[in-house]
C-alpha positions in Angstrom: 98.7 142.5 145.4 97.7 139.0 145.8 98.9 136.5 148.2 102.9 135.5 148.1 102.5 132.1 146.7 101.3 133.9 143.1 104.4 136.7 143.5 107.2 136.0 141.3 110.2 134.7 143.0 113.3 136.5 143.2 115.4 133.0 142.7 115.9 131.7 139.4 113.4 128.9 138.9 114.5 125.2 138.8 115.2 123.7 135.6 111.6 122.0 134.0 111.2 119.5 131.7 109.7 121.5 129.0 110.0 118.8 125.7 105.8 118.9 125.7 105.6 122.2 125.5 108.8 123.2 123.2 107.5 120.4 120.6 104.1 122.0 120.6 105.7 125.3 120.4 108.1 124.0 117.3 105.1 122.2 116.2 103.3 125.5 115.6 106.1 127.1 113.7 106.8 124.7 111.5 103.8 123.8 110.1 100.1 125.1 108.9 97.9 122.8 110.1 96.9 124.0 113.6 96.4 127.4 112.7 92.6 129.2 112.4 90.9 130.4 109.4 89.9 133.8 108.2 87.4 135.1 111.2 88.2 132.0 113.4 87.3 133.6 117.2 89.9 134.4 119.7 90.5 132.4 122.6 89.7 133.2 125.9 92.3 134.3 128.5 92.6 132.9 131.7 95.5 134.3 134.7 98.0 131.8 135.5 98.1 129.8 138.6 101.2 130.4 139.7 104.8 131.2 138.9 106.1 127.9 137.7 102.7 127.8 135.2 103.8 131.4 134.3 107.1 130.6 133.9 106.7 127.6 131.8 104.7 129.4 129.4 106.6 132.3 128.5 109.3 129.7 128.0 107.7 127.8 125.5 106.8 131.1 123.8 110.4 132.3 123.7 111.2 128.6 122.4 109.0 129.3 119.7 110.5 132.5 118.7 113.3 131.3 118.8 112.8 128.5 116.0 111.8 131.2 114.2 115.2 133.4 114.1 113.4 136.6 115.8 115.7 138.7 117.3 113.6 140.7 120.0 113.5 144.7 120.8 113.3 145.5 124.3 110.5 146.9 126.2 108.7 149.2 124.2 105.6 151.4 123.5 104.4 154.4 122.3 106.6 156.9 124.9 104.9 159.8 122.6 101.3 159.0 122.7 100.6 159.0 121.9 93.1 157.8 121.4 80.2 160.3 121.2 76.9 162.6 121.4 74.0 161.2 119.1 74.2 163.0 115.6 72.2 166.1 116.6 74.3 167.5 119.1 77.8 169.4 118.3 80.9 168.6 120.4 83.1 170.6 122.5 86.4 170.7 124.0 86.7 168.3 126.7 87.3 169.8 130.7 90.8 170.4 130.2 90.6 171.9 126.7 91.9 168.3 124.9 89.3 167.5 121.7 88.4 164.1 123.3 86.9 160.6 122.0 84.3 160.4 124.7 82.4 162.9 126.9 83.4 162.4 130.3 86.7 160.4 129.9 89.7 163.0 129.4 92.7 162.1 127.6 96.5 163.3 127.7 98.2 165.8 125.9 101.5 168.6 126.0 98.9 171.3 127.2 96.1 171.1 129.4 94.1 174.0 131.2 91.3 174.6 133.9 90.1 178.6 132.8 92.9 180.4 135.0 95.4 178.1 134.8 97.8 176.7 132.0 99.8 173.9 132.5 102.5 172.8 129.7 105.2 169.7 129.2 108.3 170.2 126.8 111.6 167.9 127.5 111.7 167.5 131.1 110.3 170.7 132.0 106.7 171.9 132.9 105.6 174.8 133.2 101.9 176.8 134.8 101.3 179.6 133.4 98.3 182.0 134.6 95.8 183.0 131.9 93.4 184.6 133.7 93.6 188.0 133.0 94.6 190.0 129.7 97.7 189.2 129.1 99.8 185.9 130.2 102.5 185.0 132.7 104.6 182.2 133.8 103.7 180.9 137.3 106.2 178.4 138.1 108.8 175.8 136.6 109.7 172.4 137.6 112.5 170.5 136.0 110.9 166.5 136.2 112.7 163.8 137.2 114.1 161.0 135.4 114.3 162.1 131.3 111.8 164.0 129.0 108.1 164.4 129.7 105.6 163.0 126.9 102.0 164.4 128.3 100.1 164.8 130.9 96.6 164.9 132.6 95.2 168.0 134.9 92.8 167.0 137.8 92.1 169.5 140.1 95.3 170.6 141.9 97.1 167.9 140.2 98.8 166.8 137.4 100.3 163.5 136.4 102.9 163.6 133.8 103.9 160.9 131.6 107.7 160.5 130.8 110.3 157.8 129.7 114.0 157.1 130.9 116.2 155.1 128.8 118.3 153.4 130.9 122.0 152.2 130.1 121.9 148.3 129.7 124.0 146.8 132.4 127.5 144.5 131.0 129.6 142.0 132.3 128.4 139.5 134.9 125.6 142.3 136.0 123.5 141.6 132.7 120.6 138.9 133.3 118.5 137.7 131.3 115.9 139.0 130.1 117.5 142.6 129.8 116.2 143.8 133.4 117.5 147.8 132.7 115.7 148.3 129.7 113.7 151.5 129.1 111.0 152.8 131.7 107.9 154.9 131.6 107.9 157.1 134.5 104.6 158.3 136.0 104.8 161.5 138.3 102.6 163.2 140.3 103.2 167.1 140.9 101.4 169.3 143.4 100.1 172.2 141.6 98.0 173.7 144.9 101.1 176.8 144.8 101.5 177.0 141.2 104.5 179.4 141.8 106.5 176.5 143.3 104.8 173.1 141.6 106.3 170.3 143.3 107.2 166.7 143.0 104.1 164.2 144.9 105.5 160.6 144.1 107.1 159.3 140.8 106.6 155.8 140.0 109.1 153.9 137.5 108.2 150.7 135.4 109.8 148.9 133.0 108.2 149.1 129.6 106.9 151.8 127.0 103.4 153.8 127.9 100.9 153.7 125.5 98.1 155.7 126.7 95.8 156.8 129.1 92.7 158.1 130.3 90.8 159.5 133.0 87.1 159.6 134.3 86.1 161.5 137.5 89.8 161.8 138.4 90.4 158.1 138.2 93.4 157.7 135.7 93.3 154.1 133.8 97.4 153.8 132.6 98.3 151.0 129.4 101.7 150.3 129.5 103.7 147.4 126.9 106.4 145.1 127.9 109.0 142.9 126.0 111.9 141.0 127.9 115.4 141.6 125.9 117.1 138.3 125.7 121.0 138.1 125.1 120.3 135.6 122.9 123.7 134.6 121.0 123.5 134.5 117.3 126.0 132.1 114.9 129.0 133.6 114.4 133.0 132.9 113.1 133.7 131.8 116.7 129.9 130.4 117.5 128.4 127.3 115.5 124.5 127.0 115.2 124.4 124.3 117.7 126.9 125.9 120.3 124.6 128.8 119.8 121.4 127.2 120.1 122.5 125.4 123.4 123.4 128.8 124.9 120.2 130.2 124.4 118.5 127.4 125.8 120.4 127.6 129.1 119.6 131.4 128.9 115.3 130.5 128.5 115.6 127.3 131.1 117.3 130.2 133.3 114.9 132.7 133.3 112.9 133.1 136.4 109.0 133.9 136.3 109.9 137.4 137.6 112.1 137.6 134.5 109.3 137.8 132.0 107.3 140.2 133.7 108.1 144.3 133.7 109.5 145.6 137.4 108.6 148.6 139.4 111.9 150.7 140.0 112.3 152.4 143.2 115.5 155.0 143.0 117.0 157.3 145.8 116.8 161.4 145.8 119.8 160.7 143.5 118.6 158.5 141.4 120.3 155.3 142.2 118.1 152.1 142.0 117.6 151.0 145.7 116.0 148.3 144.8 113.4 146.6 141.8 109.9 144.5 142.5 107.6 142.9 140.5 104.7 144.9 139.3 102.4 141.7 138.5 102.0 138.5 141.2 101.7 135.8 139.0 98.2 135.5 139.1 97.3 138.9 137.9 98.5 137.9 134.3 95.4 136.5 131.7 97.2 134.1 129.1 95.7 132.3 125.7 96.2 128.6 125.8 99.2 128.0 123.0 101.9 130.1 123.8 101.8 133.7 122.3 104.5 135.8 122.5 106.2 137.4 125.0 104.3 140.9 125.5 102.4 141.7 128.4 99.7 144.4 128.3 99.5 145.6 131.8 96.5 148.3 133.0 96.8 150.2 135.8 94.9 152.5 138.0 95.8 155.8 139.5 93.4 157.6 141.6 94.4 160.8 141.4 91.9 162.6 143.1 92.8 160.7 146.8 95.3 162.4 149.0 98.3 160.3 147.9 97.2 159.1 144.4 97.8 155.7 145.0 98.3 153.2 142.2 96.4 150.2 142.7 96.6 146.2 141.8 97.3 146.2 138.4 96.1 143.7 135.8 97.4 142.1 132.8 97.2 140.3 129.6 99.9 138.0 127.9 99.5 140.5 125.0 101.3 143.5 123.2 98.7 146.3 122.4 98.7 148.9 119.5 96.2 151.1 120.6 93.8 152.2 123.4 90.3 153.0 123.5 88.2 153.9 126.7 84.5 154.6 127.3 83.4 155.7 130.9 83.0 151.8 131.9 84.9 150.0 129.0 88.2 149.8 128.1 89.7 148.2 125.5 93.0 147.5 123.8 93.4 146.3 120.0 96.4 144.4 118.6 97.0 143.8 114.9 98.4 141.1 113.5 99.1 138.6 110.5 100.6 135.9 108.5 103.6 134.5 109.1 105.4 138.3 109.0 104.6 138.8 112.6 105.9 137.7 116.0 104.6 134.0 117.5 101.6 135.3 118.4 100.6 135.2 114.9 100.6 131.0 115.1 96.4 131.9 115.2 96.8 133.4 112.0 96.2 132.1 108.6 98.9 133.1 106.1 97.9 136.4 104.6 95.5 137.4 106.4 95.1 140.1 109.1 93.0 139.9 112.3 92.5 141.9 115.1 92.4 141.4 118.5 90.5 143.0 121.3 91.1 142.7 124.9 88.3 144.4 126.9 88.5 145.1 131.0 85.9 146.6 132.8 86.2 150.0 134.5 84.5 148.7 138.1 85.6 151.2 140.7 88.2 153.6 141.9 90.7 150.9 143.2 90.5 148.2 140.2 90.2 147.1 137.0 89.4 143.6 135.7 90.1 141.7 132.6 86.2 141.3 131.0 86.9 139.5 127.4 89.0 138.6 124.0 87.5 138.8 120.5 88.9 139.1 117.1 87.7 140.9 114.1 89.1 140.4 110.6 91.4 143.8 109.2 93.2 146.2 111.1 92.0 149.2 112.5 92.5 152.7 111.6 93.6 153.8 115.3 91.4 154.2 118.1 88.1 156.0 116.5 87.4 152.6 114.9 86.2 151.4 117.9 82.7 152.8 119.6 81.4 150.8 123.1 77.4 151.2 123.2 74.7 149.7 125.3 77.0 146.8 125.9 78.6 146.2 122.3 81.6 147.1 121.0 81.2 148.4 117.0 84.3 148.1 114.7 85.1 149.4 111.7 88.0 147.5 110.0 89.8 147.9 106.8 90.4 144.0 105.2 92.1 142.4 102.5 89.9 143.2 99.9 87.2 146.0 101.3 86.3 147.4 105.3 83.5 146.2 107.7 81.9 147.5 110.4 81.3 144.5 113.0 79.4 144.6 116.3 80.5 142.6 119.2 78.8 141.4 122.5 80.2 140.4 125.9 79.1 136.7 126.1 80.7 135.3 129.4 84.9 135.5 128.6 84.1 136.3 124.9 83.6 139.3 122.6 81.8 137.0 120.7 80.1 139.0 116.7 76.8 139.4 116.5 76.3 141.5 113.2 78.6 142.9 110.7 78.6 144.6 106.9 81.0 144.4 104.7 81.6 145.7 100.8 82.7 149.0 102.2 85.4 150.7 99.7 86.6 147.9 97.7 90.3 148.4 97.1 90.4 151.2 99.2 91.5 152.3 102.9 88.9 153.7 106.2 90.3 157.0 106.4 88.4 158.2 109.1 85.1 156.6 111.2 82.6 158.7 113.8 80.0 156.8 115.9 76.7 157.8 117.2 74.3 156.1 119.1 73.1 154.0 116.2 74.9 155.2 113.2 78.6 154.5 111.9 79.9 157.6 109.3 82.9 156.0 107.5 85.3 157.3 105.0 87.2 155.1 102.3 89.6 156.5 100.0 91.9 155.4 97.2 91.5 158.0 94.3 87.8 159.1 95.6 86.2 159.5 98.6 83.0 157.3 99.4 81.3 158.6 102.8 79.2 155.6 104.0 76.0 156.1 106.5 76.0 153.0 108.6 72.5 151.9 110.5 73.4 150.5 113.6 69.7 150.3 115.1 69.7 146.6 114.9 73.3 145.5 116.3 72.8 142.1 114.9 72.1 143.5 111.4 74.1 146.9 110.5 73.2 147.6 106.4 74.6 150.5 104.4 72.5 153.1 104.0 74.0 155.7 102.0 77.1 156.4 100.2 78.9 159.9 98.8 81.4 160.2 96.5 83.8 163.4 96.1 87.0 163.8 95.5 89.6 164.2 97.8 88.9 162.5 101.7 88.5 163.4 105.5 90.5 162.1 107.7 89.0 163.1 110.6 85.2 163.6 111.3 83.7 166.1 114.1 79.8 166.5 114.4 78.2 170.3 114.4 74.7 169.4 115.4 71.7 169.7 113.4 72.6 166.6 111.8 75.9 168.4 110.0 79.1 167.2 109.9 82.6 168.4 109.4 85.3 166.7 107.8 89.3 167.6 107.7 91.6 166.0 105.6 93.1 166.7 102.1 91.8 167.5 98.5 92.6 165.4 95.8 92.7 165.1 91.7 89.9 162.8 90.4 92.9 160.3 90.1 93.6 160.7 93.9 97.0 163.2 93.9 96.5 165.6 96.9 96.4 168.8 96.5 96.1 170.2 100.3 94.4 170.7 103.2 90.6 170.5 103.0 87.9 171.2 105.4 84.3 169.5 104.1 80.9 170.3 105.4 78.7 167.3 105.1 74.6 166.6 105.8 73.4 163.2 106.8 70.3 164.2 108.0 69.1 162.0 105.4 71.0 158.6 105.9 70.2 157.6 102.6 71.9 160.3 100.5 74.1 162.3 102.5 75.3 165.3 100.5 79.1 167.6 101.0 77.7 170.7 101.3 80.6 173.1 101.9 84.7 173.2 101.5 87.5 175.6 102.0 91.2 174.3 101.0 94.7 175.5 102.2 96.6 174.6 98.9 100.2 172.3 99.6 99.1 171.9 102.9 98.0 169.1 105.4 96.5 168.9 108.7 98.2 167.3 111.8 94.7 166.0 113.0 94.2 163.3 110.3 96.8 161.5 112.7 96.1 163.0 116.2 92.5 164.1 117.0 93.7 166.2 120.0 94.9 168.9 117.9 91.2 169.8 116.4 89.3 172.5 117.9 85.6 173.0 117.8 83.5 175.8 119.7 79.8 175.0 119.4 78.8 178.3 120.9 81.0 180.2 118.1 80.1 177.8 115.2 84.5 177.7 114.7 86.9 175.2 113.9 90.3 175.6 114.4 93.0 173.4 112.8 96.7 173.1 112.6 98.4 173.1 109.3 102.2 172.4 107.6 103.0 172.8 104.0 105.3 175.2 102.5 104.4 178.2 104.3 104.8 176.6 107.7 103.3 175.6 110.3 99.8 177.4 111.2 96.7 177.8 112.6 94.0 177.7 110.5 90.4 179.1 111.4 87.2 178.1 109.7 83.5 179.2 110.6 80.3 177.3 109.5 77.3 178.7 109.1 74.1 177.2 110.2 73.3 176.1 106.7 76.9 174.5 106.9 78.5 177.1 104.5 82.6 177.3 105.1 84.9 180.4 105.0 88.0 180.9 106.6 87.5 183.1 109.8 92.0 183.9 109.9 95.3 182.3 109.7 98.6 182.7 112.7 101.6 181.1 111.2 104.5 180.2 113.8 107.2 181.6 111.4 109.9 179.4 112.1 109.1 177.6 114.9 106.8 174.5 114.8 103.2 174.2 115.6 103.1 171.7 118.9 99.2 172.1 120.3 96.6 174.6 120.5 93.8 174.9 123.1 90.8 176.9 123.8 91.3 179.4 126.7 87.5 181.1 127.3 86.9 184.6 127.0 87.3 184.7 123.5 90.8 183.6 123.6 93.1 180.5 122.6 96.6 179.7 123.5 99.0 177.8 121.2 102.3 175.9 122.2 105.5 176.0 120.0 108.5 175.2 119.5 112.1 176.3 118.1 115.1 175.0 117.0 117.2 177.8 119.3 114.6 179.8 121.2 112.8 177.1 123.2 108.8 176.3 123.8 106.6 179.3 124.0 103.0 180.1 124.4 101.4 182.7 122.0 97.7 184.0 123.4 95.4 184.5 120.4 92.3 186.3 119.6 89.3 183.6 118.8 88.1 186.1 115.9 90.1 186.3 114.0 93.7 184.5 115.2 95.3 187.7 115.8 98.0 187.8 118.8 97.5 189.3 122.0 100.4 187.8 123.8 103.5 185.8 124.0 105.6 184.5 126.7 108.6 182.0 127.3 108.5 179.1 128.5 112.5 178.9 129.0 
């Protein structure tokens, strides 16, 4: 941590005068005349230099908000989360079996195995399982602390689950301000050495909502969101607007700078708080200059691999964060906004337009992460395959207004600052789906067609459109086979855009300038659960197989599909989990997969199938 002067104090801060800064704040609500244009670049962030600057700041935000009318959600994140080789090579499953962005940087999921071992989160249970031999049995159980389990990461001999606990908010003269119980991610570490009796390392609890992770070389980078609750007190029969808006003024001029900022939560074996710190000094925080919000975006790092997996000195950004994307150096973490239908930190924002932001650290060591940059790209982006770090830039692809770009960034000092961009991609229409190589961008647009676009990035400074597809239906998600081939999962459509069902597309863009579809197979009334959630696609290079899930009026299933070398598609079988629902599948070796589901009554279990042809070879409970 750094020294005491930047740690939050425990006190509640002394009264400021904060007119200058609550006029500006009103200032900015009230009026258009400060705000950016279209493609106006962000601001850089700079930490605060103490509490009383911290304090001060967040203040005038909540002022701001305030003058608004917002009424605020606690802290919050994605507590489910929820997340490339050159076009001639295929891709595999990552170490631990996960379909991942990146080679080399793992990410979580409900299922994760090392050859021999599976290991499994379902509620607030998980559960190793030994798939080493023919048939499958359950190793050990541990029931996790502190409310359900979301997903986890497997290094070595440990694993780190990520859960939430929501908390009961505290009433009476207990409640402060902002709400100090609100929900908590909880990060714990289990031993895994005897996978007959897995055990409990360390758990660590922080206020706020987790929204990703990833790990490189057992280092585990963790994204967490925060929002401070406020009582505020809202007009009422018994409440005028100006006894009202005096109240919540106290309630702001209150708050101490520990107040705005999420808490670690240390608990006894029986789960009573001992005792709550800050997880940020004051200093740790990066802030824009005009006040933005109350979100803080807060990375940590977790070394997993070191005898007690220590967490280290976070840092943070005066930010909330939609989505996370990581390269083995890079990290970076977009926010969407626009107009005036957003929270206050959309005062940059012209009215009705979108922009996103980007927040880039840098991935330095084992210990530490620092805050690198800000930049801002017009659109919003898909999720977190719009976003590609290469040789130092940072490509984009960005659905707009009126059409999509691709935009290339570079660090300049404090700055993501563009260097190149092309745009007239889709007019009218949507990115479904984007996959980066080392100089080319394939992108997918869809309204009633499908238009695949070859990008040339071989010039950052001057990307150009080199070919374009059109077929019906779309993919929303792309994977490369090598040989210049690529495959494409989504849905079929009418020539007017109705879907039809599941469709998996076999494309060439050997030749950039007229890349041609030159397979499809299609599950009719169906759709595939990795449009939304790349981790549940599975490709084995070495048996030329996809593997899909799949829900439509027959179920939920597994769907198998072999390409040829010439890129021809048939399906290679079909399992269907009757009644229970499809949660994950993952490649086991030896010719063998294992899929995770789950039941209304009966509980998760895990079904070992044949690669072949999806036939069943085993099935245990998990309990």
């Amino acid at each position: 941590m750094s020294d005491a002067s930047s740690t939050p104090p425990r006190s509640p801060r002394r009264t400021v005068a904060l007119t200058a800064t609550v006029g500006l704040a009103l200032a900015l609500v009230v009026g258009p005349a400060a705000l950016g244009g279209r493609g106006a670049a962000a601001a850089p962030l700079a930490p605060f230099a103490g509490c009383d600057e911290l304090a001060d700041w967040f203040a005038a935000s909540a002022y701001a908000e305030l003058a608004r009318g917002w009424t605020f959600a606690r802290s919050g994140g994605d507590e489910n989360a929820a997340v490339d080789s050159a076009a001639s090579a295929s891709v595999g499953p990552g170490a631990t079996g996960t379909n991942v962005q990146e080679a080399g940087v793992d990410e979580p999921d409900v299922l994760k195995t090392d050859g021999s071992r599976l290991v499994a989160v379902h509620d607030d249970q998980l559960s190793v399982v030994d798939v080493s031999g023919n048939s499958a049995r359950v190793l050990g159980r541990l029931r996790l602390p502190l409310g359900r389990a979301a997903e986890l990461l497997l290094v070595g001999d440990r694993a780190l689950v990520f859960g939430a606990h929501d908390a009961q908010p505290p009433t009476g003269e207990d409640q402060r301000l902002p709400y100090k119980y609100s929900p908590t991610v909880v990060l714990t570490v289990v031993d895994l050495a005897d996978p007959t009796a897995p055990a409990v390392l360390r758990t660590e609890e922080i206020e706020g909502g987790y929204l990703s992770a990833r790990e490189t070389d057992g280092v585990v980078r963790i994204v967490l969101t925060s929002t401070p609750y406020l009582p505020y007190v809202w007009p009422d029969n018994r409440t005028n607007p100006i006894e009202a808006s005096a109240q919540n003024r106290r309630l702001v001029d209150a708050a101490a700078a520990q107040d705005w900022l999420p808490q670690r939560i240390v608990r006894d074996a029986g789960g009573r708080i001992l005792s709550t710190e800050p997880l940020l000094a004051c200093d740790q925080v990066n802030h824009p200059t005009q006040p933005a919000g109350l979100g803080v975006l807060s990375v940590l790092t977790m070394d997993l691999a070191a005898p007690a997996a220590p967490l280290s000195d976070p840092v943070a950004v005066a930010a909330s964060g939609d989505l996370v994307y990581a390269s083995p150096d890079r990290l970076y973490v977009a926010t969407t906004r626009g107009g005036w239908s957003g929270p206050a930190v959309d005062l940059a924002v012209s009215p009705g337009s979108t922009v996103t932001e980007l927040h880039g650290f840098a991935l330095d060591g084992r210990d530490s992460v620092r805050y690198l940059a800000t930049g801002q790209v017009d659109g919003w982006l898909l999720g977190r395959w719009a976003l590609s770090a290469q040789d130092g830039y940072l490509r984009v692809a960005t659905t707009r207004d009126a059409d999509s770009a691709v935009t290339v960034l570079a660090e300049r000092g404090d700055r993501l600052e563009i260097v190149g961009s092309v745009t007239g991609l889709g007019p009218g229409e949507q990115i479904r789906s984007v996959r980066w190589f080392d100089d080319v961008a394939t992108v997918v647009t869809f309204q009633q067609t499908d238009p695949l676009y070859t990008v040339d990035l071989s010039d950052p400074t001057a990307p150009r459109v080199r070919g374009e597809l059109k077929v019906t239906g779309y993919s929303g998600y792309l994977h490369p086979l090598g040989d210049g081939l690529l495959l494409g999962v989504g849905q079929q459509a009418t020539s007017q855009g109705e879907v039809t069902g599941a469709l998996v597309s076999a494309f060439d863009i050997r030749d950039l300038d007229r890349p041609s579809l030159l397979s499809t197979v299609e599950e009719p009334e169906a759709w595939s659960e990795a449009e939304g959630d790349s981790r549940a696609f599975i490709y084995l290079p070495e048996r030329r197989l996809a593997v899909t899930p799949v829900s439509g009026q027959r179920g939920s299933m597994l769907w198998a599909v072999s390409v040829g070398r010439t890129g021809v598609l048939a399906t290679a079988g079909q399992w269907s989990a009757g009644t229970d629902w499809l949660i994950r599948a993952i490649p086991l070796g030896n010719g063998r997969l294992a899929a995770l589901t789950v039941g209304a009554d009966s509980g998760a279990d895990v079904t070992v199938l044949r690669l072949a042809d999806l036939i069943p070879v085993d099935e245990i409970s998990l309990g």
